[in-house]
Backbone bond lengths (Angstrom), bond angles and torsions (degrees), N, CA, C in turn:
res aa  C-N    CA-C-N  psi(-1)  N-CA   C-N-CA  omega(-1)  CA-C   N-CA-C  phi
1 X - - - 1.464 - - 1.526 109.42 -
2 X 1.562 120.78 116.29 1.247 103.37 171.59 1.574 116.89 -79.08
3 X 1.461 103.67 -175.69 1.722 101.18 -137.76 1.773 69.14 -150.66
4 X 1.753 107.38 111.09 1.126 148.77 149.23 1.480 119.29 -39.64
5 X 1.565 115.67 130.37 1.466 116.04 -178.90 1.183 109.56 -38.80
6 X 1.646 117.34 -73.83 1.569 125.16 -177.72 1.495 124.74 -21.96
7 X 1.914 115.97 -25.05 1.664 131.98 -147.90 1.665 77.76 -86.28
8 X 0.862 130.06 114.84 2.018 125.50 144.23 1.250 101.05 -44.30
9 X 1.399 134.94 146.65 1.529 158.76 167.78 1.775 86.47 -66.56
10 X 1.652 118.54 170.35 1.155 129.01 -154.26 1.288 126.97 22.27
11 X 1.405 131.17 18.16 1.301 120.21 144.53 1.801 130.44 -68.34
12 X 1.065 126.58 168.47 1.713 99.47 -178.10 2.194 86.81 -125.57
13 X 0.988 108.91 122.02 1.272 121.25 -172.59 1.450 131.72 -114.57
14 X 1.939 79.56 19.03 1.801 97.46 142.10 1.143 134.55 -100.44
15 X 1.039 117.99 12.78 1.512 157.27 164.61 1.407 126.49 -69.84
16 X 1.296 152.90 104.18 0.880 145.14 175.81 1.780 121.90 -63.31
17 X 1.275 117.60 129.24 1.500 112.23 171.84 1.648 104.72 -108.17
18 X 1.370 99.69 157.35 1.234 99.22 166.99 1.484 114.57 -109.54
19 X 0.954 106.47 17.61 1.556 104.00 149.68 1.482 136.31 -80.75
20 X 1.656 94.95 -27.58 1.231 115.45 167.61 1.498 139.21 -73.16
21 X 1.877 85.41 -33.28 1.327 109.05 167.34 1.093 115.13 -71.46
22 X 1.536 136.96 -46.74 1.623 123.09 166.87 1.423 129.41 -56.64
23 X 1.837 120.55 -27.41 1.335 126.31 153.13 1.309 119.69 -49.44
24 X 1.643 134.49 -28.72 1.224 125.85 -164.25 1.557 93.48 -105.12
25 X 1.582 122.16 -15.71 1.626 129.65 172.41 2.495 97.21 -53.17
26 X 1.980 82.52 -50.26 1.735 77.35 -148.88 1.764 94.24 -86.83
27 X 1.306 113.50 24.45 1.593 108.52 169.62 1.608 102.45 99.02
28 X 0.970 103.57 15.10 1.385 100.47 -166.87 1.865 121.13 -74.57
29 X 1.504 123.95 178.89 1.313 111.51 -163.63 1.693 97.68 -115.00
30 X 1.388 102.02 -3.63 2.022 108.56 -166.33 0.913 106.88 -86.88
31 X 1.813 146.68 51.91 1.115 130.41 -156.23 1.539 102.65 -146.20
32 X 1.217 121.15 164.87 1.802 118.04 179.86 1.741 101.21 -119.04
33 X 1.161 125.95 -173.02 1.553 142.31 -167.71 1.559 91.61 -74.65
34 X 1.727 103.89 -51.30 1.325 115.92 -161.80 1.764 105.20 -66.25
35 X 0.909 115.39 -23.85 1.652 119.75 176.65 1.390 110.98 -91.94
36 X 1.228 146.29 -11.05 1.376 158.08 -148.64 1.820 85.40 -106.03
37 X 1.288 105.11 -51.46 1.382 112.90 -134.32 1.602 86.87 -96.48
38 X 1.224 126.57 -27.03 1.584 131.09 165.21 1.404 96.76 -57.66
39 X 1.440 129.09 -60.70 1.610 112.91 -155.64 1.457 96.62 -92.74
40 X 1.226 153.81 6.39 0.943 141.45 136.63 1.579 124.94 -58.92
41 X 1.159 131.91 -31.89 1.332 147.99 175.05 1.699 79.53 -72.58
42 X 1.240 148.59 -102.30 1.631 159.18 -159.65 1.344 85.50 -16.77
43 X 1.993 122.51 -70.69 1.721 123.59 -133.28 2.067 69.96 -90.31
44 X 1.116 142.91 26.30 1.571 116.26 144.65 1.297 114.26 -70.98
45 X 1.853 125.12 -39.31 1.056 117.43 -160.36 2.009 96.83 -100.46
46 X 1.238 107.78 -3.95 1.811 121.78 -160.48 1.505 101.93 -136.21
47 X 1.328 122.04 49.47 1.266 112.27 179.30 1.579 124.16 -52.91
48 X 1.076 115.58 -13.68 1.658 133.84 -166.79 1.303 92.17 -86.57
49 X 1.772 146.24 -20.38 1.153 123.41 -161.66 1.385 133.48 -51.29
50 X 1.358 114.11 -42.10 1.359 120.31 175.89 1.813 117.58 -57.98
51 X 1.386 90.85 -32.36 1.865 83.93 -177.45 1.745 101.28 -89.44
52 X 1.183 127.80 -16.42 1.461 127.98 176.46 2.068 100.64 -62.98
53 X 1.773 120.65 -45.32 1.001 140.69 -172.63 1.666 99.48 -63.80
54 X 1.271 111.98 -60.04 1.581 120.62 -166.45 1.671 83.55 -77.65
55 X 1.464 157.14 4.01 1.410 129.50 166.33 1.581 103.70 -86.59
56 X 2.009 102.16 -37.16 1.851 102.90 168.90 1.052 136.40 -23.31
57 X 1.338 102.27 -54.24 1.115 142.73 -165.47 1.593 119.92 -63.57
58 X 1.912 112.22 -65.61 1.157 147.95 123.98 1.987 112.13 3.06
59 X 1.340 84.49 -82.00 2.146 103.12 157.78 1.347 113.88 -29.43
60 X 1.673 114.01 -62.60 1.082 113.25 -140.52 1.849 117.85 -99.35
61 X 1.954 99.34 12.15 1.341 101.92 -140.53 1.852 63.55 -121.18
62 X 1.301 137.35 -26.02 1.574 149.29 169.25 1.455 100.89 -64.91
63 X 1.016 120.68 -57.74 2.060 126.11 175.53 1.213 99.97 -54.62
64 X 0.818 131.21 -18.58 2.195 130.09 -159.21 1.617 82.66 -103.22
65 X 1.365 116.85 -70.42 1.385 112.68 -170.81 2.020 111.91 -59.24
66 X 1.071 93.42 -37.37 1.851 97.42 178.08 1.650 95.31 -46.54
67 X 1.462 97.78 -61.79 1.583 106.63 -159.98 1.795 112.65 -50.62
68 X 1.385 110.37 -41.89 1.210 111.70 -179.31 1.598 126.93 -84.10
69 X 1.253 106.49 -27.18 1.874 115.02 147.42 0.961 131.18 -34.85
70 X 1.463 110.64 -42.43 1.896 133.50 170.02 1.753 110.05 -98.39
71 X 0.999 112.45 31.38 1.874 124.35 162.97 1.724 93.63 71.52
72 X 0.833 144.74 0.28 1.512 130.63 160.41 1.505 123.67 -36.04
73 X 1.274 124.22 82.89 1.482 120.48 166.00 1.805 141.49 -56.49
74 X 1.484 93.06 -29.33 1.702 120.45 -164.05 1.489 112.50 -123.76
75 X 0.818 112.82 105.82 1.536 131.10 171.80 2.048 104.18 -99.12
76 X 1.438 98.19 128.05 1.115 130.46 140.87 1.441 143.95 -67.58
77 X 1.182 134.84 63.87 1.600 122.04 -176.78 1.136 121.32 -104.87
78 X 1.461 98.83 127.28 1.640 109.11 179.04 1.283 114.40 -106.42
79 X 0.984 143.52 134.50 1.451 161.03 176.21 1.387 90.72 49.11
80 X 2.150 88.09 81.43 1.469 106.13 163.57 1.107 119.90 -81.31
81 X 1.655 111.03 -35.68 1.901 97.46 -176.57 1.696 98.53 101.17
82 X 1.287 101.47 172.32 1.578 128.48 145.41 1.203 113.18 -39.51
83 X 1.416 133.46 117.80 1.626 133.48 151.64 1.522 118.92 -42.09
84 X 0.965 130.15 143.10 1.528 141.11 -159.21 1.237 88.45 -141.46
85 X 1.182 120.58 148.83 1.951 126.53 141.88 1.394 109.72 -61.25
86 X 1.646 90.47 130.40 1.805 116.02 -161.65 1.483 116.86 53.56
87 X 1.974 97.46 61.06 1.327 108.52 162.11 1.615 109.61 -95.05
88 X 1.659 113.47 171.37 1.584 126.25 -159.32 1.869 97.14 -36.10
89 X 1.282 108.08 -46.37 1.665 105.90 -163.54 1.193 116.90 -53.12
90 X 1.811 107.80 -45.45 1.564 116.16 -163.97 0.969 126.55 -73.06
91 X 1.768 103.39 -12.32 1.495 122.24 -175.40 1.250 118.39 -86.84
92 X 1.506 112.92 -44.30 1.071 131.99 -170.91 1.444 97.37 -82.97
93 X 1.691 129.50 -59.79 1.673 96.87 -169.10 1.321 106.80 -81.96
94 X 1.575 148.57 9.00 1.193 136.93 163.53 1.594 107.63 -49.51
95 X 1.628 122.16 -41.26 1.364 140.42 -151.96 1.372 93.42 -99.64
96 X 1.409 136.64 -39.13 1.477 146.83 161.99 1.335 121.02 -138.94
97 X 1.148 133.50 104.03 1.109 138.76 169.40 1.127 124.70 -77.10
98 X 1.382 107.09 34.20 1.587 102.44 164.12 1.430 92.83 -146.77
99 X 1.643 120.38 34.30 1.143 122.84 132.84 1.459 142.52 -34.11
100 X 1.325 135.50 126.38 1.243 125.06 169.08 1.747 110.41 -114.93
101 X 1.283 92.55 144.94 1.871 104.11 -171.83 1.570 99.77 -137.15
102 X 1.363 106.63 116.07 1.499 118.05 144.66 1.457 124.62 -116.31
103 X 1.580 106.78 158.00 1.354 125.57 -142.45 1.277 104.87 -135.46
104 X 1.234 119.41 124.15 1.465 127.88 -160.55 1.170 95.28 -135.09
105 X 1.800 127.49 125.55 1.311 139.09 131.58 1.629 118.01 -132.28
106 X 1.270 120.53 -174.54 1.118 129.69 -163.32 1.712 88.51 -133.28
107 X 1.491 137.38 -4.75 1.120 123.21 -177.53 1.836 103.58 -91.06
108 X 1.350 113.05 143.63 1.646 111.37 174.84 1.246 111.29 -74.91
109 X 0.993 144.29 -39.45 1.309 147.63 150.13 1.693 127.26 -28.21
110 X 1.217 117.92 -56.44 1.081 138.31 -175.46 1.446 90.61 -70.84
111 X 1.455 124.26 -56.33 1.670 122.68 -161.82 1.612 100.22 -61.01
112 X 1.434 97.86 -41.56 2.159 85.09 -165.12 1.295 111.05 -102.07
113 X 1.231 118.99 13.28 1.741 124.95 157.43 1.249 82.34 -73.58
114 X 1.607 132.08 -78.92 1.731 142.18 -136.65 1.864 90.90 -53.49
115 X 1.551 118.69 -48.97 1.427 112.01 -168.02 1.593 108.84 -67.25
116 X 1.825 126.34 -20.00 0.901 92.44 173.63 1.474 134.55 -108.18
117 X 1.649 97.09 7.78 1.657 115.25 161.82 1.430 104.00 -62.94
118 X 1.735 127.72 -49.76 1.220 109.53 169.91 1.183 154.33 -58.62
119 X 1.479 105.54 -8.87 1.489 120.70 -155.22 1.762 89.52 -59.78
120 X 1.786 106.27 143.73 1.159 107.34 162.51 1.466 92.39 100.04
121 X 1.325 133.10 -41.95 1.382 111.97 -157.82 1.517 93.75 -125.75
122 X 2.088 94.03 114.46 1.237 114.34 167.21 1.629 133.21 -78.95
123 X 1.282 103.27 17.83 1.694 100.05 157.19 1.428 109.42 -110.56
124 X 1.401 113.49 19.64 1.807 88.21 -173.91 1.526 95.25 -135.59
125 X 1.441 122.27 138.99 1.792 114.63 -174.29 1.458 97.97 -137.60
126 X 1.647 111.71 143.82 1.481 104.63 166.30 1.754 98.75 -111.82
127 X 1.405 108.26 152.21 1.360 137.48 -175.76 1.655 119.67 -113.00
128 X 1.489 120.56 80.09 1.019 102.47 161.73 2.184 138.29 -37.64
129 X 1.375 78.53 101.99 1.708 70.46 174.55 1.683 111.57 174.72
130 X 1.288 135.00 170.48 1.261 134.49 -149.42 1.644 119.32 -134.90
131 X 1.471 96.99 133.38 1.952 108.74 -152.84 1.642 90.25 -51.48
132 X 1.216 128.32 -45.30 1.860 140.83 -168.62 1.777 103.08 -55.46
133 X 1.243 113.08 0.94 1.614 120.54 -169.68 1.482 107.49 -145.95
134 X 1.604 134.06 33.31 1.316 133.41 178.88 1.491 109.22 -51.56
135 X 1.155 124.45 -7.06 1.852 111.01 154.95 1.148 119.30 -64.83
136 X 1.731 123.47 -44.58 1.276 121.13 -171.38 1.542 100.41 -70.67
137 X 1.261 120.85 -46.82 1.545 118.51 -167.35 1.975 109.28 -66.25
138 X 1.439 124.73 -39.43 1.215 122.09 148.44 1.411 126.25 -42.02
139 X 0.682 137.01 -23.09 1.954 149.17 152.38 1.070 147.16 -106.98
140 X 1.190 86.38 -5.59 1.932 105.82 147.00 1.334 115.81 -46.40
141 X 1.379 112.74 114.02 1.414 123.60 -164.11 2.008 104.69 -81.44
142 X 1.408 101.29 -45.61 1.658 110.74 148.38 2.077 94.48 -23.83
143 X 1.068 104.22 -86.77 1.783 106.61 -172.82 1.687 132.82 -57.57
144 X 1.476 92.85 -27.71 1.194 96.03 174.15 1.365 127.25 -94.95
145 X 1.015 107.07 7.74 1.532 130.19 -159.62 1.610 107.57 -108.49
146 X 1.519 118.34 -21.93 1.130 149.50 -129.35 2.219 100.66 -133.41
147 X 1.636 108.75 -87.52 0.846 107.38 151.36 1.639 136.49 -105.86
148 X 1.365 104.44 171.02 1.805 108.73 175.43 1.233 102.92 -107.36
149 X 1.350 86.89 119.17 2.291 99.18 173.05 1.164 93.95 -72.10
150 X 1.380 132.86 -35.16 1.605 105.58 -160.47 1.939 108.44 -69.19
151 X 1.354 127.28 16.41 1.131 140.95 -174.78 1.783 112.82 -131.64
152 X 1.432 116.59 128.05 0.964 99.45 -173.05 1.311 127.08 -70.90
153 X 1.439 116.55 164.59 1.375 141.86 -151.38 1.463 131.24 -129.67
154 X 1.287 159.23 117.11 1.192 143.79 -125.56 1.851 87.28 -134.75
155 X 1.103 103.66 98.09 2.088 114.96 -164.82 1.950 93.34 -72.77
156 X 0.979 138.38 160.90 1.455 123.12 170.50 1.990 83.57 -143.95
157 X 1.384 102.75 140.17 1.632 112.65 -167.53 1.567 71.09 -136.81
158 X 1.493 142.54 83.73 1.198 135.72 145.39 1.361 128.32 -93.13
159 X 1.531 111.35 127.68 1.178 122.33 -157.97 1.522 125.43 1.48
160 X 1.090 95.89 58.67 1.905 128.00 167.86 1.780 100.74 -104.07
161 X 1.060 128.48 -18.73 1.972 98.27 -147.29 1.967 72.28 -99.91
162 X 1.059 122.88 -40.10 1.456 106.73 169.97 1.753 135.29 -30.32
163 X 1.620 95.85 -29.99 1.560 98.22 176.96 1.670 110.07 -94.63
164 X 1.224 94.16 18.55 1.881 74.30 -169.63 1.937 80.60 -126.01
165 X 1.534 109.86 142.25 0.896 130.70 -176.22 1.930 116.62 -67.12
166 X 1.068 109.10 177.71 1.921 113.14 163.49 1.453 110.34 -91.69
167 X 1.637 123.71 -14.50 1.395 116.74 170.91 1.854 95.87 -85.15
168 X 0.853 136.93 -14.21 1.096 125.75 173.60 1.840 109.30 -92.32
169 X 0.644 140.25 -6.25 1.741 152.65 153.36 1.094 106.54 66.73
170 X 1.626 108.24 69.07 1.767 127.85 -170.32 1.905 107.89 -50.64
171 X 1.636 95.06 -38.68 1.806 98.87 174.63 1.348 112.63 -50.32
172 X 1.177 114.29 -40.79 1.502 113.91 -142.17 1.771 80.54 -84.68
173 X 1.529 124.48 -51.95 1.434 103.81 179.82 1.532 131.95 -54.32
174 X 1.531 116.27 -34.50 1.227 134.64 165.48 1.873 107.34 -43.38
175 X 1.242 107.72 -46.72 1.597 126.04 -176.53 1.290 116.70 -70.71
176 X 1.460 124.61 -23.18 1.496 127.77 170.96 1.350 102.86 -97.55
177 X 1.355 128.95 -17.35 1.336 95.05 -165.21 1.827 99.40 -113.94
178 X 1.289 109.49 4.23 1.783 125.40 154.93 1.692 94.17 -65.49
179 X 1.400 126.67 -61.23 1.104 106.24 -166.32 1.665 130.96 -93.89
180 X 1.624 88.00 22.37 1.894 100.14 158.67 1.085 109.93 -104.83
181 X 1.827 131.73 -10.31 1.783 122.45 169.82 1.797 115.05 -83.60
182 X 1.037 79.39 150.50 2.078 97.38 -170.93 1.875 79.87 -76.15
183 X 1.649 82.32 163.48 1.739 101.33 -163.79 1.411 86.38 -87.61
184 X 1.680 116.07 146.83 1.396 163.01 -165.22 1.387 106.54 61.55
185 X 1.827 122.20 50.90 1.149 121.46 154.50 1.589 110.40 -81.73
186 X 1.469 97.45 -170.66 1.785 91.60 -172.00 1.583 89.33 -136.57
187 X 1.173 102.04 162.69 1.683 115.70 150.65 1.079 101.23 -156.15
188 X 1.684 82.60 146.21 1.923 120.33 -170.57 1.222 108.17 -123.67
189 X 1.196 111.47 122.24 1.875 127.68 -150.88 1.873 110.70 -135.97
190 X 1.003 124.57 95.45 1.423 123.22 153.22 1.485 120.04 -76.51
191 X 1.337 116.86 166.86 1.291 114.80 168.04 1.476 109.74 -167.66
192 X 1.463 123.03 153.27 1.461 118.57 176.22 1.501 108.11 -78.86
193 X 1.429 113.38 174.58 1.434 111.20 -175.97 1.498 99.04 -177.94
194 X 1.545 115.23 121.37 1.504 111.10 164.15 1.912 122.69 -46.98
195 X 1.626 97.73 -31.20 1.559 90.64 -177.27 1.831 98.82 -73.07
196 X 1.718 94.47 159.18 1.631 95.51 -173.93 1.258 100.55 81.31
197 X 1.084 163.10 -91.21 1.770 148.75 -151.00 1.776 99.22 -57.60
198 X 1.808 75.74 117.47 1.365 104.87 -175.23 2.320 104.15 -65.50
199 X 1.496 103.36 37.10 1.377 79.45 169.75 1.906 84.11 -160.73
200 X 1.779 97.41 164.12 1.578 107.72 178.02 1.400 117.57 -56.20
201 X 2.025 106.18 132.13 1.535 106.88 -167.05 1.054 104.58 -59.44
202 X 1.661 142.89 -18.65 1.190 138.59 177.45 1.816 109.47 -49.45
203 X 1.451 112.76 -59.26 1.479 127.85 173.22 1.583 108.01 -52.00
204 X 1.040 133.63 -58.55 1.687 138.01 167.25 1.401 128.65 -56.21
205 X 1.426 102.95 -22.71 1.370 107.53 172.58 1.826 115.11 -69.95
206 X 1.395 98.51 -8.38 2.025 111.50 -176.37 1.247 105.04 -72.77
207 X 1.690 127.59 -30.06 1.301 152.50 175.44 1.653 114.30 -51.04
208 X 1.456 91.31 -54.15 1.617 110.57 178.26 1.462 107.57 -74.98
209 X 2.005 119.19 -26.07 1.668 83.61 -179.38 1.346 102.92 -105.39
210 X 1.635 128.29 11.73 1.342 100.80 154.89 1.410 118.29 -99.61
211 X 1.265 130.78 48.14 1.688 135.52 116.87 0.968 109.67 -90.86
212 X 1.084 148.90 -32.28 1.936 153.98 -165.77 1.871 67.24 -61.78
213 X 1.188 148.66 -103.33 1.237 158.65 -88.64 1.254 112.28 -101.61
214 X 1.848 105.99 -19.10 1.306 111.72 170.44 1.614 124.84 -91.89
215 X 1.350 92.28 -4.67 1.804 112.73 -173.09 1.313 98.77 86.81
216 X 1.193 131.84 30.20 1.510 109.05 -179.36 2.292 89.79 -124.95
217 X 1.157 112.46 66.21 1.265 118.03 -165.01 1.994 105.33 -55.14
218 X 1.976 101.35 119.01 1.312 74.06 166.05 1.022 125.71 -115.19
219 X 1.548 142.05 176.93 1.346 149.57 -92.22 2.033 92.97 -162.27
220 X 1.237 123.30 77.04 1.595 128.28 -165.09 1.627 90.07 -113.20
221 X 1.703 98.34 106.21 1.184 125.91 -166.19 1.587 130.37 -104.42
222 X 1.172 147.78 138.57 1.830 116.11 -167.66 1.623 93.42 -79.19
223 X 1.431 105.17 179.96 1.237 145.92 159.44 1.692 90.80 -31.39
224 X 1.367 91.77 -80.88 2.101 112.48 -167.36 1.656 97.80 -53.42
225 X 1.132 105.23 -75.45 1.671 107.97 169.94 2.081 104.97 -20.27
226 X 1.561 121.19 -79.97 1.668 116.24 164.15 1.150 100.59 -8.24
227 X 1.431 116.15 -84.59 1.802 129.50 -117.52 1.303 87.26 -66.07
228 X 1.676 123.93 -59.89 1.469 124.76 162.00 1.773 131.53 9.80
229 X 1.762 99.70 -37.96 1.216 102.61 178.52 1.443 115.44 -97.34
230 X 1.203 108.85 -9.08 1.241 108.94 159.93 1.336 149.19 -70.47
231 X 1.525 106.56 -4.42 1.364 116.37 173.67 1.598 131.75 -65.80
232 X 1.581 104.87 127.85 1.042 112.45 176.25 1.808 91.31 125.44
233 X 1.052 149.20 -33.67 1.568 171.40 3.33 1.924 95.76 109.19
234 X 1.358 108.35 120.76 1.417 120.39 138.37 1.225 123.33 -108.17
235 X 1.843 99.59 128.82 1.446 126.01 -166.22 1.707 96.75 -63.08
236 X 1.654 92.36 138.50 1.390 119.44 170.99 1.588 102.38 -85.94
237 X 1.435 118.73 129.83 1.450 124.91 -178.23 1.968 93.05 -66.42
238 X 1.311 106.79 156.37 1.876 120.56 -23.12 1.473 101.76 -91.67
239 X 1.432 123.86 86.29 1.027 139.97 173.79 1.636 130.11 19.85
240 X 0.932 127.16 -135.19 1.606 124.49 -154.55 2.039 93.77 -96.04
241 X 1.088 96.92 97.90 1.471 120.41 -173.24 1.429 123.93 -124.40
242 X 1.340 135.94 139.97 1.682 138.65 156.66 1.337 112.34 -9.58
243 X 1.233 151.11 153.94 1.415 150.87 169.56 1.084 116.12 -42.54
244 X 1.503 102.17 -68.54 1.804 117.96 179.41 1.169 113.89 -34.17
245 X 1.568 100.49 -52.87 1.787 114.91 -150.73 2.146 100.01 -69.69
246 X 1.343 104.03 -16.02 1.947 102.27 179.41 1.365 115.10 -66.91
247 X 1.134 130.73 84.62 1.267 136.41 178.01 1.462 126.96 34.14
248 X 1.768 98.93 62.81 1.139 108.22 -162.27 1.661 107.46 -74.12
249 X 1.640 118.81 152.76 1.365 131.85 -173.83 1.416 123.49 -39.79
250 X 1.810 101.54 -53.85 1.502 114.43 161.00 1.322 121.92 -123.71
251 X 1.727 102.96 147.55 1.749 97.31 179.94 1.759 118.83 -74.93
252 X 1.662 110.67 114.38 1.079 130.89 -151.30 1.562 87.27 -124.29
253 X 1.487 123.12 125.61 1.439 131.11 174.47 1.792 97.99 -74.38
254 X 1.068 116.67 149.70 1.529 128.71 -160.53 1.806 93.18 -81.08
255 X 1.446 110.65 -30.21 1.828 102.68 174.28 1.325 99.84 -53.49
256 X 1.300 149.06 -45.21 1.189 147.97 -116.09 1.694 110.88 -111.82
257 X 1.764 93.57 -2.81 1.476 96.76 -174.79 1.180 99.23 -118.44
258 X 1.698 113.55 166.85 2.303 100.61 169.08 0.994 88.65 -87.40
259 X 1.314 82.40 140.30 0.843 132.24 167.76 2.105 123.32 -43.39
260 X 0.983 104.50 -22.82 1.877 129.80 169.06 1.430 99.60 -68.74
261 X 1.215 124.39 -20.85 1.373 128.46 -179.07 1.334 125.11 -63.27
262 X 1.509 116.59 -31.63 0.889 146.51 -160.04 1.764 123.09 -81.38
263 X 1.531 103.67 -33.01 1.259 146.15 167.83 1.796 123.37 -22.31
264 X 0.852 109.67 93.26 1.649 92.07 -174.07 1.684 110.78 96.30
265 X 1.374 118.96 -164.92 1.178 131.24 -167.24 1.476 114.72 -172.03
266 X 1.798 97.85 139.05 1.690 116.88 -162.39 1.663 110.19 -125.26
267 X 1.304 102.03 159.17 1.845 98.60 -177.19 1.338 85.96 -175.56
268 X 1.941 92.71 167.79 0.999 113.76 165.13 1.514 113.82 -153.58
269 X 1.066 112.37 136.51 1.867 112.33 -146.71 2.271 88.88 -128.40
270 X 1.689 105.01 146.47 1.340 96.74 -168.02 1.659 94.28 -125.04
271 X 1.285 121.40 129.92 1.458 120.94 -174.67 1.665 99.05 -78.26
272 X 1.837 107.87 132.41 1.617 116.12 -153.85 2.523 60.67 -88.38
């Protein structure tokens, strides 16, 4: 297989990523055969995936603007992924341009695409490093160098806390790194969830084993199980809700959307 400028050397790119796999979900161009052909095997049993991805997305570009309406300068993102059009930066410094955005993954791919969408722009940095280790990412000189914790901070946990397991004790990271942001930061949190998918968990559960199969195991969590990560956090009205339903742009009757939209669960919680 040849191996594309964009590919960093020591990656192995017979391998499926799921970083890649959500780029080839939102139309994206960063993707290999071997990732195409994973989320195609998933949207057999999840045909809705791509429009469940493009509502994330949708979510997450409304949280950026929420955040900066209410004086939020600094965004945090952890398991950013691949840059997309109307990623955290574009949103945020369109609305303030003297925004700062750092970008946290642990995928190689994701990191040296993100450095070369950034090149040139000194408020925004990506940080190799991983949500399961919020010490290293708190001292990441990439981050610290970048933003000031002692000022609040707008954390974004987008559909990331799904890949990290309960032997890995996703709370407990969520819980250290709430208690390194100065009070009236925010975090903005998606997550997958069998409740909401408009089809039987028996049928959705096919979804879950082709990540079970890629090693990238995912993590289909309740409602109550979510809210969980919110502790410590006052709920942003109207609290831990469907994508659509977060203060969407226009009032849109819920028939009127797919229903895939619906899928999972979104919030945004404000440290008192």
């Amino acid at each position: 297989m040849e191996r594309p400028a964009w590919a960093p050397q020591g990656i192995d790119i017979s391998v499926p990523s799921v970083s890649r796999m959500y780029d080839f979900y939102l139309g994206g161009s960063h993707n290999f055969e071997v990732d195409r052909e994973a989320a195609r095997k998933a949207m057999e049993f999840l045909p809705g995936l791509p429009k469940i991805m493009q509502a994330n997305r949708a979510f997450m570009r409304r949280a950026v603007r929420y955040a900066v309406d209410n004086g939020i300068d600094q965004f945090l993102d952890i398991g950013s992924g691949i840059p997309t059009f109307g990623n955290v930066h574009e949103v945020a410094q369109a609305a303030n341009p003297g925004a700062k955005v750092a970008y946290v993954d642990h995928d190689p791919v994701a990191v040296a695409h993100s450095q070369a969408v950034l090149e040139g722009n000194d408020r925004a940095v990506i940080a190799a490093a991983d949500l399961r280790r919020p010490k290293e990412i708190l001292a990441n000189p990439e981050i610290t160098g970048l933003l000031d914790l002692d000022r609040p901070v707008a954390l974004l946990l987008v559909a990331v806390l799904h890949f990290v397991e309960d032997a890995d004790d996703p709370r407990a990271a969520v819980a250290e790194l709430r208690e390194s942001l100065a009070p009236g930061s925010l975090i903005v949190l998606t997550h997958a969830s069998y409740e909401g998918i408009p089809l039987p968990k028996e049928e959705a559960a096919g979804t879950v084993g082709v990540y079970q199969n890629i090693r990238n195991p995912l993590i289909m969590r309740s409602r109550e199980e979510i809210g969980q990560f919110f502790e410590g956090y006052e709920m942003v009205e109207p609290g831990l809700v469907s994508m659509p339903e977060w203060r969407p742009d226009t009032p849109q009757a819920p028939e009127q959307e797919d229903p895939y939209a619906f899928s999972g669960f979104a919030g945004v919680g404000r440290k008192a």
